[in-house]
N, C-alpha and C positions, 0 to 999 in steps of 0.2 A: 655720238662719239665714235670716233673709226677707230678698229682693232688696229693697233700697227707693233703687235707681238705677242705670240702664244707660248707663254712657257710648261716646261713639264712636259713632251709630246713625243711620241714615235712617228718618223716619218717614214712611209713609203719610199724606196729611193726609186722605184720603176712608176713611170709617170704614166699617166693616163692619158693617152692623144687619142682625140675624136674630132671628126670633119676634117681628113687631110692636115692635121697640124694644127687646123685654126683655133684650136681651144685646146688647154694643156693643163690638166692640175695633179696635184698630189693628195693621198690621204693622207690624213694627220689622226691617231688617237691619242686623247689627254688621258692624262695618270687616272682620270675616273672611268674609262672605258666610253666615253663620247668621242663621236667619228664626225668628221668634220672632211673638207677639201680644201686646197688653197689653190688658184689656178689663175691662170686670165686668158683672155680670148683676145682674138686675135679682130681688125676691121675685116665684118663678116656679117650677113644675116643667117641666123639658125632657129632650125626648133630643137628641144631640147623634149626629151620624154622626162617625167617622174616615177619612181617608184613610193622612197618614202616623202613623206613632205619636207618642204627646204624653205629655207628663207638666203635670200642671195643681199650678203653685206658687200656692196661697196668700196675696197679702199683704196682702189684708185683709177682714173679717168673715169668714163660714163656709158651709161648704156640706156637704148631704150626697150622697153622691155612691153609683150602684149598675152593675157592670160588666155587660157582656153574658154572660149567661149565668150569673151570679150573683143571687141573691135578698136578699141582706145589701147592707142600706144601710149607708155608712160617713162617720162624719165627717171634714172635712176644717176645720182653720182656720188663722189665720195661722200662716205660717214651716214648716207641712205642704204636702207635696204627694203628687200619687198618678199613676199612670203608665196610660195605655191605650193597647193593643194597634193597630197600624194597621187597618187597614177591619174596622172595625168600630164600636160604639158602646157610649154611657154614658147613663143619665139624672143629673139633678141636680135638688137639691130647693135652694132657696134661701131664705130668711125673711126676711133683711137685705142690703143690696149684697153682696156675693161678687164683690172684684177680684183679676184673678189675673192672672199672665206665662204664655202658653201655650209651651212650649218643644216644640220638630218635631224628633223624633228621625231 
């Protein structure tokens, strides 16, 4: 099931742009103090560093996505999501906007 609304939340209004543009999201906290991102990326290949661990929800267009340490690239699209390890990283291939809710485990 794809998230397509979080209610209850304080948004960041100052965006967070990384890679020249190609990726843009916002923080979001819920009335419980959970921090979350909402953002999408732009047709790009990137790697992305982790600090905490994330799981990146899909809800809308697709991405493909390859972990540290792994060689297999993998799909991801809407109402999928996939999980990365804290400090560490992922790349991402994109072809079309790729917007996703970053959830901080």
């Amino acid at each position: 099931m794809t998230t397509e609304k979080i209610d209850n939340i304080t948004v960041q209004t100052q965006a967070n742009v990384y890679f020249d543009g190609k990726c843009i999201s916002h923080g979001i906290t819920l009335a419980d103090g959970t921090q979350k991102s909402v953002g999408v990326i732009l047709p790009a290949s990137l790697t992305f560093n982790t600090g905490a661990a994330e799981i990146m929800e899909c809800v809308g267009g697709a991405c493909e996505y390859k972990l540290a340490g792994s060689d297999e690239w993998v799909k991801s699209s809407v109402g999928e999501s996939f999980s990365v390890p804290g400090n560490s990283k992922f790349d991402i291939r994109v072809e079309q906007a790729y917007h996703y809710i970053c959830h901080f485990a």
